[in-house]
Structure formats: structure tokens, C-alpha cells
C-alpha positions as CSV (number, residue, x, y, z in Angstrom):
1,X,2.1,-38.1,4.5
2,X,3.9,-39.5,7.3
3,X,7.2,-38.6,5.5
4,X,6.5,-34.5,5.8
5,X,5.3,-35.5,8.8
6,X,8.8,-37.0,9.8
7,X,10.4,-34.3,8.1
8,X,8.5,-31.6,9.9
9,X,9.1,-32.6,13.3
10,X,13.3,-32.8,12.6
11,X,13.2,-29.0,12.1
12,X,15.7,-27.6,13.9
13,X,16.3,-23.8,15.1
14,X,19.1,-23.1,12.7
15,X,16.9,-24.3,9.8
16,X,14.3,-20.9,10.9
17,X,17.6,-19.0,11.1
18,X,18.7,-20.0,7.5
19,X,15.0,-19.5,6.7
20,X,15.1,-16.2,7.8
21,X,18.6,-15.3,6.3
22,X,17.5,-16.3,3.1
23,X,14.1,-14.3,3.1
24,X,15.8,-11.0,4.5
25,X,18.3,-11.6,1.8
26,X,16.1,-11.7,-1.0
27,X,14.1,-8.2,0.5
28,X,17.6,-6.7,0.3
29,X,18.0,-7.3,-3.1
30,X,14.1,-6.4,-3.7
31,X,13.5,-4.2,-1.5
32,X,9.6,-4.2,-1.9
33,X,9.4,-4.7,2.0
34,X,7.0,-8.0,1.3
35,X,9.9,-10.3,3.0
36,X,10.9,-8.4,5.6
37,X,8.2,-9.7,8.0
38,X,8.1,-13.6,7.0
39,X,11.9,-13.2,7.3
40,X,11.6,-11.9,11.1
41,X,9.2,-14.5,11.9
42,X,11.5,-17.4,10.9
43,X,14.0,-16.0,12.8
44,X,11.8,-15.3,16.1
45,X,10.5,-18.8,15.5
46,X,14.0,-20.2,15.1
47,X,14.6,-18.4,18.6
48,X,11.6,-19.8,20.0
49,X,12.9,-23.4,18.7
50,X,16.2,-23.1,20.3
51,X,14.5,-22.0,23.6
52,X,11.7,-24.5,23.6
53,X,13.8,-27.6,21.9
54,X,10.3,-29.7,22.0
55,X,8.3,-27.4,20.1
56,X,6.3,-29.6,17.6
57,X,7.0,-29.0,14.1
58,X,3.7,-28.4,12.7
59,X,3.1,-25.2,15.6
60,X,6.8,-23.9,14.8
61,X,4.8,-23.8,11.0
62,X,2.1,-22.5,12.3
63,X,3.5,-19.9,14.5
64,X,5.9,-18.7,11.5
65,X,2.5,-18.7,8.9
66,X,0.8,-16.6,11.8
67,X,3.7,-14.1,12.7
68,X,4.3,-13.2,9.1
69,X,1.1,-12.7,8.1
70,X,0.0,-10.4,11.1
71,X,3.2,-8.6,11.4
72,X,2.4,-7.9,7.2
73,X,-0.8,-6.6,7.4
74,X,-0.2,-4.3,10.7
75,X,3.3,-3.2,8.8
76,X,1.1,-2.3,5.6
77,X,-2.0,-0.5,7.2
78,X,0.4,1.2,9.9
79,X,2.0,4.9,9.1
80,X,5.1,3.3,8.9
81,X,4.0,0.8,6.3
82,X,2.7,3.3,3.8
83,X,5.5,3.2,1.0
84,X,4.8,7.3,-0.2
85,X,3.1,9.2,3.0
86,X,2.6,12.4,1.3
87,X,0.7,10.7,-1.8
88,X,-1.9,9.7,0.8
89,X,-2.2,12.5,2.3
90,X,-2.7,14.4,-0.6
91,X,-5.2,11.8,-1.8
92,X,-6.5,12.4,1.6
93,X,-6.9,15.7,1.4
94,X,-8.0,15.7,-2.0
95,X,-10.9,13.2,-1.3
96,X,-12.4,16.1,1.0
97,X,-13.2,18.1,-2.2
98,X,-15.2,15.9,-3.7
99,X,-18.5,16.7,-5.2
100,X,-17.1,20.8,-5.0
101,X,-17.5,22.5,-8.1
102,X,-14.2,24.2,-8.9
103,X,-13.2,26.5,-12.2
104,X,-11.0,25.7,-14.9
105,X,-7.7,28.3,-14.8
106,X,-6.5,27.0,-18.1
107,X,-7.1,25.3,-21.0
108,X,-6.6,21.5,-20.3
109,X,-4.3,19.5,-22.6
110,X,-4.0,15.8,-22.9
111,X,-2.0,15.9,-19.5
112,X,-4.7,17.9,-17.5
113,X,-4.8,21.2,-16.3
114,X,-5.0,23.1,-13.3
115,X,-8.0,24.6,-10.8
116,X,-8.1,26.1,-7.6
117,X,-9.7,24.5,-4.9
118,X,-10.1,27.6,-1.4
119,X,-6.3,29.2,-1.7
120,X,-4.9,25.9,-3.5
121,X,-3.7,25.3,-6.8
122,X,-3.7,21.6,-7.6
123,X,-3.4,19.2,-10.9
124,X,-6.2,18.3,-12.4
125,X,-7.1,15.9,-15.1
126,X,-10.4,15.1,-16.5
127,X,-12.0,11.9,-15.6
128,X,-14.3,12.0,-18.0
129,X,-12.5,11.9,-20.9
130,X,-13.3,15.9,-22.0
131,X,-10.9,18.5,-22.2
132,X,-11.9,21.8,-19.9
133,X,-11.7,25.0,-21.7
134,X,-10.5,28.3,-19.3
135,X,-14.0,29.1,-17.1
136,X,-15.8,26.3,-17.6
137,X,-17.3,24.8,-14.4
138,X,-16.0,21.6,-13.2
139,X,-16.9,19.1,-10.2
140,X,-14.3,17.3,-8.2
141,X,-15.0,13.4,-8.5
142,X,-12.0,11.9,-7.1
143,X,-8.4,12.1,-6.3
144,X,-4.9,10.0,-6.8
145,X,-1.9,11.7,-4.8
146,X,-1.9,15.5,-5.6
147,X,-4.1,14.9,-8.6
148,X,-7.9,15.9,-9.0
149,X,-10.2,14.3,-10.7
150,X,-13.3,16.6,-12.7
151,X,-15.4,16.4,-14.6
152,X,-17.7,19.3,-16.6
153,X,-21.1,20.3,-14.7
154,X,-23.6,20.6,-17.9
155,X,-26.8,23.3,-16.6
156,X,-29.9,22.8,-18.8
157,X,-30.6,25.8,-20.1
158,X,-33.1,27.9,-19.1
């Protein structure tokens, strides 16, 4: 233990930077935009070294584990951070339908079909596992992009 502890506190601001470089790098090549963050933190953390040449290894660690994670999670819950906007929008908007019983204009094939929700047509595949005939009566249970979910309303009949 008192090894890494040795090694931690000889950490020196260039190392962050090479940190940093390397992590960027590898989100270049990736580009998943899970790196990006972790690899600005090692380099604001390198800065911060090089400013402050006393900072104590285990914070500079700390400080990098901290600014990656929160910078992450604000990046991925932000507007910015959302990899396909318009998908969740749609899904968005879509959601707001639920429990809305909508018609069938088509037949529905393995690949869904389509129904008309106010002046909308949208995509619609059965969640259920049926397939709709043309004027059948279905209810909005979900939604995933620009895609409903239905399933068929059974009456009992009178």
C-alpha cells in the first residue's frame, strides 16, 4: 500500500495531460461520446496540477473521478447529450397518446401498420403480438421514436 501511495503522490501535470490525450484519442476513434468527459477532466486536473504543484495525489484522483462523472451524467441528461433529439421527441410526443383508442387504416403485417392519431399518421406495430385487421379498434400502450404501440380493445358483447 505504501507503494501506490508513493506512486500516487509523484503524479505530475503532464501525466493528466497524457491521461487526457489518450482518453480523447480513443473517443475519436469511438466516437460513443463516453470519453469525452473523463478525457476533459484529466486535462482540467492536469491544469490544476500545474497551477497548484502541491496538490496531493489522492485529491488530483479524486477531483478527476468527480469531474468525469458529473460532467457525464449532466452531458447525458442535458439536450445536448441526447444522441437522436427527434427520436425523443417523437417518443415524447407519442407517450401523450397513450391509453387513446385509435383505428386501424390498414391491414397490419409482420412490420406493423399504420393509424391515425387527431390529423397524424404514425407507425404502428402491435405490442401484443396480434396482427390488426383494417377498422378494428386499437389502444395506444406505448411508444419508441415515431413508433406506436397498440394493442386490440376486445368489447364483451352485448
Amino acid at each position: 500500500m505504501a507503494g501506490l501511495s508513493a506512486f500516487v503522490s509523484t503524479i505530475q501535470p503532464w501525466h493528466w495531460w497524457t491521461l487526457g490525450a489518450l482518453l480523447l484519442a480513443i473517443e475519436i476513434a469511438s466516437t460513443t461520446f463516453y470519453l469525452l468527459w473523463p478525457g476533459i477532466a484529466a486535462l482540467l486536473v492536469g491544469a490544476i496540477a500545474y497551477l497548484y504543484p502541491g496538490l496531493d495525489g489522492r485529491l488530483a484522483i479524486a477531483l478527476f473521478a468527480g469531474l468525469a462523472i458529473v460532467s457525464t451524467v449532466v452531458w447525458k441528461r442535458s439536450a445536448w447529450g441526447v444522441s437522436n433529439p427527434t427520436q425523443v421527441l417523437n417518443t415524447a410526443r407519442g407517450l401523450t397518446y397513450r391509453g387513446r383508442h385509435v383505428v386501424a387504416l390498414e391491414d397490419f403485417s409482420a412490420h406493423g401498420g399504420a393509424v391515425v392519431v387527431d390529423d397524424t399518421r404514425w407507425h404502428a406495430i402491435a405490442a401484443d403480438g396480434s396482427i390488426p385487421r383494417k377498422g378494428e379498434t386499437l389502444e395506444v400502450v406505448d411508444a419508441d421514436g415515431a413508433t406506436l404501440k397498440v394493442k386490440g380493445v376486445y368489447r364483451s358483447p352485448e
